[in-house]
C-alpha positions in Angstrom: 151.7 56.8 126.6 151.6 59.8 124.4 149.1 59.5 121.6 150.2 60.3 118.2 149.1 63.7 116.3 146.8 63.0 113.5 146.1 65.3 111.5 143.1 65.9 109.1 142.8 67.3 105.9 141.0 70.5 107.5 144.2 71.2 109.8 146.5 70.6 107.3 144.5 73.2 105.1 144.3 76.0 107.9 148.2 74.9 108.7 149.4 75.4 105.2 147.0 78.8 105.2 149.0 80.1 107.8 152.3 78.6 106.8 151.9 80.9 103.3 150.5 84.0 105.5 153.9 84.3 107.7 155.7 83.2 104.9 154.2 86.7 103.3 154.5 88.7 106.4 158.6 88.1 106.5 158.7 88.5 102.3 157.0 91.7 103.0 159.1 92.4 105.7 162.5 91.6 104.3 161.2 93.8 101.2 160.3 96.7 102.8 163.4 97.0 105.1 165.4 96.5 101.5 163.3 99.6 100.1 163.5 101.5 103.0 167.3 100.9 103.5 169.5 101.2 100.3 173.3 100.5 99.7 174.6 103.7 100.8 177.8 104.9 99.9 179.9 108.1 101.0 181.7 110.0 98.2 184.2 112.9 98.8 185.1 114.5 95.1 186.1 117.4 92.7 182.7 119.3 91.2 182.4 117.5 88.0 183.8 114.2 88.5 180.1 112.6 89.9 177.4 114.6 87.0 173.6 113.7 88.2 172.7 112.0 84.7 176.1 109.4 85.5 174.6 108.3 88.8 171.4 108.0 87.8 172.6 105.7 85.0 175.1 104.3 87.5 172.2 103.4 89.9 170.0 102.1 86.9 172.5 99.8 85.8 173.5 98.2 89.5 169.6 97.9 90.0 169.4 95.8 86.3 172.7 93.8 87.7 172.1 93.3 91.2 168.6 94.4 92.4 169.9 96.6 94.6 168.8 100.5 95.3 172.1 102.3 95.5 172.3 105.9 96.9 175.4 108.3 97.2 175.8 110.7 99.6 178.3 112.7 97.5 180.0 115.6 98.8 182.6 118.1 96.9 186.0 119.4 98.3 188.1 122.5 98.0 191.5 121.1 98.3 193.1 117.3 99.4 193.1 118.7 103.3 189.3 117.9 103.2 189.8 114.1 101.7 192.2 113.2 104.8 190.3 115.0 106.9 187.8 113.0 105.9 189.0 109.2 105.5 190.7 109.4 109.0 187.1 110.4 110.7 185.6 107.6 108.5 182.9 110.1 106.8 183.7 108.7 103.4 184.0 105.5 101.2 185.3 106.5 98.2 187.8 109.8 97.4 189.3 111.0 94.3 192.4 112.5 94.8 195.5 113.7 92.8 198.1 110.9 92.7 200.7 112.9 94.6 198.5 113.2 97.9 199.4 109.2 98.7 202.8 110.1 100.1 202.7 113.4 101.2 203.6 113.2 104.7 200.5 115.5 106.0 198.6 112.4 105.2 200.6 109.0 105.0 197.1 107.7 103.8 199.1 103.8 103.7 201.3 104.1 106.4 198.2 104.8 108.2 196.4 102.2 106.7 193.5 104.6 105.4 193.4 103.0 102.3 192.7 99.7 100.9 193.6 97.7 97.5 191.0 97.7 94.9 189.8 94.7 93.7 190.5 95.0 89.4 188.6 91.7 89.2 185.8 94.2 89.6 187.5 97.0 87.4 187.7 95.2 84.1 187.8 98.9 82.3 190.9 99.0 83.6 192.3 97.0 80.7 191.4 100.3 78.7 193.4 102.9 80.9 196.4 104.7 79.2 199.5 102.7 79.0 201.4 105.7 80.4 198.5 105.8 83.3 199.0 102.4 84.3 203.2 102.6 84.0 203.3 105.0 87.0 203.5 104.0 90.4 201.3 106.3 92.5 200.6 104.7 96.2 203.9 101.8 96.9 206.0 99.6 95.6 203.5 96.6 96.2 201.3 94.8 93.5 198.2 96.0 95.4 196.5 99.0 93.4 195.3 101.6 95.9 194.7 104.3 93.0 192.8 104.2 89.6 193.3 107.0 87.2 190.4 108.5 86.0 191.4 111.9 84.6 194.6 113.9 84.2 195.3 117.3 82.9 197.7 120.4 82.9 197.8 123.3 85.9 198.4 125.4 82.8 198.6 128.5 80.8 195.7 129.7 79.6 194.7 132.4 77.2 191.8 134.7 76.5 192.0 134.2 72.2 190.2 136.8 71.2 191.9 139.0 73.7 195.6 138.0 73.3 195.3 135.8 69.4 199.1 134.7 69.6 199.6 132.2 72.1 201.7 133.0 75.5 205.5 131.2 74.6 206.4 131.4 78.6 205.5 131.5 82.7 206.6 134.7 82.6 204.3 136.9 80.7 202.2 136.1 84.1 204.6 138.7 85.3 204.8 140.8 82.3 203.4 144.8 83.4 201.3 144.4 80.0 199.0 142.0 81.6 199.0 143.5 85.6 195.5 143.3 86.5 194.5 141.3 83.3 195.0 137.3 84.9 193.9 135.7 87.4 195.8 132.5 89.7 194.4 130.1 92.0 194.7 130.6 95.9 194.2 127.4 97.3 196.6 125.2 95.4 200.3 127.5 96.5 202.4 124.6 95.6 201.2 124.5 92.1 202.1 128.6 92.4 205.2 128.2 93.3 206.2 125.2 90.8 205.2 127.9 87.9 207.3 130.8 89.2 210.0 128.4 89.8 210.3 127.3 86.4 209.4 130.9 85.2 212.6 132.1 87.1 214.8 128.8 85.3 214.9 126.3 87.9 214.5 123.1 86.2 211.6 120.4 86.6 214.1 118.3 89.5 214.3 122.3 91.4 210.6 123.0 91.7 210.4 121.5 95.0 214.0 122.0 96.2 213.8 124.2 99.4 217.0 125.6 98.9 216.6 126.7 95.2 213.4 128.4 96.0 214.4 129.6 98.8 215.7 133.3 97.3 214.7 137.3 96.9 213.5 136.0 93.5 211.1 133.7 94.2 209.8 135.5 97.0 209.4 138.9 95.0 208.1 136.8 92.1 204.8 135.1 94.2 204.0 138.8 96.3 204.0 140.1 92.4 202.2 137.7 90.6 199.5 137.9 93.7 199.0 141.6 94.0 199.0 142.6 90.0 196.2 139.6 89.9 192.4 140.8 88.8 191.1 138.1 91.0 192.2 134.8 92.8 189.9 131.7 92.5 190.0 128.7 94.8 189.1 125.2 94.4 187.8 124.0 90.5 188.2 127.2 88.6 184.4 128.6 86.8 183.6 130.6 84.0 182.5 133.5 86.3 186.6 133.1 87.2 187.8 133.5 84.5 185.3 135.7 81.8 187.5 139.0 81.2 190.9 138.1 81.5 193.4 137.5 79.2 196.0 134.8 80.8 195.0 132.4 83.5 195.9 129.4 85.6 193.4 126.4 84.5 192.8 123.0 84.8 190.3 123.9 81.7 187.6 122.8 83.5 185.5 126.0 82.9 186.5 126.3 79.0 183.1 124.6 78.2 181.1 127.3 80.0 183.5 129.8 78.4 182.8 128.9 75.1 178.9 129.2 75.7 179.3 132.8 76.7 181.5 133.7 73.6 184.9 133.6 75.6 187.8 131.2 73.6 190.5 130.0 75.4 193.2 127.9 74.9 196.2 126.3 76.6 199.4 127.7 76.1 202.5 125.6 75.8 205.2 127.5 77.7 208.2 126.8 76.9 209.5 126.0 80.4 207.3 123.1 80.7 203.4 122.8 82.0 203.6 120.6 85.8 200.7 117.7 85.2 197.8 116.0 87.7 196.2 113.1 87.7 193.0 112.6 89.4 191.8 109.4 90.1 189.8 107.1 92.7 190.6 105.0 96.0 188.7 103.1 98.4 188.4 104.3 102.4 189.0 101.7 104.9 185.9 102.3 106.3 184.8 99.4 103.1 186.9 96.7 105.2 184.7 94.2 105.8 181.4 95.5 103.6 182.3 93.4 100.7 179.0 94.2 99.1 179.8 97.7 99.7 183.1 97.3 98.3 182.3 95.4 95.3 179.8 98.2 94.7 182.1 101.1 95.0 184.6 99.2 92.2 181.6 98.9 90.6 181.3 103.1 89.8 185.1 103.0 89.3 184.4 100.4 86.4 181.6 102.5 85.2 183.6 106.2 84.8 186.0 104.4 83.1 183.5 103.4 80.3 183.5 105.2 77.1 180.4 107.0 77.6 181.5 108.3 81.3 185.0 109.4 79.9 183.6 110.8 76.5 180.6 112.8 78.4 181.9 113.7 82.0 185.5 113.9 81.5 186.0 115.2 77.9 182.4 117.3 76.9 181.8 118.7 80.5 185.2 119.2 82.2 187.4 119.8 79.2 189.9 117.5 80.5 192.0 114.5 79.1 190.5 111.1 79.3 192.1 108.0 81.1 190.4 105.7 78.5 193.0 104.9 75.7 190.1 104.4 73.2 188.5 106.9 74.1 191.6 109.3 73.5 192.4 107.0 70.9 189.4 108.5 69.2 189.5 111.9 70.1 193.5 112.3 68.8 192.0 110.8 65.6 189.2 113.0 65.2 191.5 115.9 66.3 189.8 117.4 69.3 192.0 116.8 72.1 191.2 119.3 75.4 194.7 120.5 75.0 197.8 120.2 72.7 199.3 116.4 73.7 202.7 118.2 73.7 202.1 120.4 76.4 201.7 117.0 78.2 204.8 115.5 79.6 204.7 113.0 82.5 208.3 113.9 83.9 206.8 117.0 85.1 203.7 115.6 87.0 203.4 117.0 90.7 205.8 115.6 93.0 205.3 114.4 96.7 206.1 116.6 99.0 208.0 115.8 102.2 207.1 118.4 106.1 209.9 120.2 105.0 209.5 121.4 101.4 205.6 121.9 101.8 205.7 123.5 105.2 208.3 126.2 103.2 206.3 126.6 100.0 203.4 127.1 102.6 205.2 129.8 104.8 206.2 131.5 101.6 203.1 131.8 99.6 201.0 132.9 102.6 203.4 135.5 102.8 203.3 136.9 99.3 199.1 136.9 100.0 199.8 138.6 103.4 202.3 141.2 101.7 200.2 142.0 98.1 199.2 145.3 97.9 196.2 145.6 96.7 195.0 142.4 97.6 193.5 140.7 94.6 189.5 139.4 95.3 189.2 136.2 95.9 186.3 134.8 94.8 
């Protein structure tokens, strides 16, 4: 017979002593793989859009929230080649591209299932985007919401005011001889190029991508030209250092702050022919299928840029650029310190998506006007 286990009040003591030690020894444990081993998260964006002082509030406020240590591992791209490159090696969680990459058939980022739908119960700030934002259909024709819009602005005119005081009225004073060697373009985005000398040479907003339309003596003579009489060609987000010199531009107007600090004003132009329009926003990788923490935390940062201070701060102080936030623009219309004239702004000419065809031509074309300028312009 098996005798029963009695134990004495000693026992129980040393028991419960070492009961309470393990149970320390696995809180200690648990806590210092949590420290050692934050929420990561992989972000692929345009310089500007991810400031130091944001994440660090960012992280503060998820830590207050949660208790979790969040860290990004941001990186910055050059052009939307490097966000599908990207996504389809599963380097990154979140990306922020323009809204007309979705479609484009280099990347078919749905029909390859790169993307996934964003949760808005985590996005309440989404109940402050733009009517006009929210009205356009950027990804499908589904109710899921692969795309939230956290910027927008022109691929515009600008002007050096205190070189040139009257405003440009049109595309073509890019190719006027006044200003040869007095402007400078952007070399990475072509398409962009090619939209401005089409509507410079009268093809209307539905032409700018129409193979056949651009496909002339004109248009061709037109991008060689506007290439080699060009002081300088910058790539990616345009800087100060870009710009500082000129008197006409292309801009996104992200380096009008910087501008302004070293006694350069400039302004966007409203040409008459129309200004083409971006929209930058976020979307979530597949590589969050399945992480719903993750997930929930990477909604979490596209809640938080779409906050008034993020929008009033990052998007309208540093970059120059037009908030998605209606009360935020609300306020700055009001106030009368929009980043550019609201006119100049005109959704019927935002950049289209382009099918193998039409962006295999404008590419052929444009690398061909840099290949045939003479003198090259620097690139820098």
């Amino acid at each position: 017979m098996l005798r029963p286990i009695v134990f004495t009040p000693i026992k129980l003591f040393r028991m419960n002593i070492s009961v309470c030690r393990l149970a320390l020894l696995i809180l200690s444990a648990v806590s210092t793989s949590l420290a050692a081993d934050p929420l990561t998260l992989r972000m692929l964006t345009w310089q500007g859009y991810a400031p130091t002082s944001q994440v660090t509030q960012f992280r503060q406020a998820i830590a207050d929230k949660y208790g979790l240590t969040v860290n990004f591992e941001i990186a910055y791209v050059d052009s939307s080649d490097d966000y599908f490159n990207a996504i389809r090696a599963n380097r990154a969680d979140i990306i922020a591209p323009s809204h007309s990459v979705f479609n484009d058939s280099r990347y078919k980022f749905l029909d390859r299932q790169l993307l996934i739908p964003i949760n808005l119960n985590n996005v309440p700030n989404y109940a402050d985007l733009m009517p006009s934002l929210k009205a356009l259909r950027y990804a499908d024709a589904s109710e899921d919401v692969f795309f939230v819009p956290l910027t927008y602005g022109p691929y515009g005119l600008a002007y050096n005011q205190q070189r040139l005081p009257v405003a440009p009225a049109s595309w073509k004073s890019l190719w006027n001889p006044v200003y040869a060697g007095q402007y400078t373009v952007n070399s990475d985005y072509y398409e962009a190029n090619i939209y401005i000398a089409a509507l410079a040479s009268g093809l209307s907003v539905e032409d700018i991508k129409n193979v056949d339309k651009l496909n002339t003596p004109e248009i061709k003579h037109m991008l060689t030209s506007l290439v080699s009489n060009a002081s300088n060609l910058w790539g990616g987000v345009d800087q100060a250092s870009d710009l500082s010199g000129n008197t006409l531009a292309t801009s996104w107007g992200f380096s009008f702050p910087a501008l302004h600090l070293q006694g350069e004003r400039w302004k966007m132009a409203c040409p008459q022919e129309g200004t083409t329009v971006w929209i930058d926003g976020y979307a979530l990788s597949r590589t969050l299928q399945g992480r719903p923490e993750h997930k929930k935390i990477a909604e979490e940062w596209i809640n938080f840029t779409l906050n008034p201070g993020f929008q009033t701060q990052a998007i309208y102080q540093e970059l120059h650029s037009f908030p998605a936030s209606e009360p935020v623009y609300n306020d700055l219309k009001t106030a009368g310190t929009l980043p550019h004239n609201e006119a100049c702004i005109n959704f019927d000419f935002k950049w289209p998506e382009l099918n193998s065809r039409e962006r295999n031509f404008m590419k052929s074309i444009w690398q061909r006007a840099l290949k045939q300028a003479e003198p090259p312009a620097n690139t820098r």
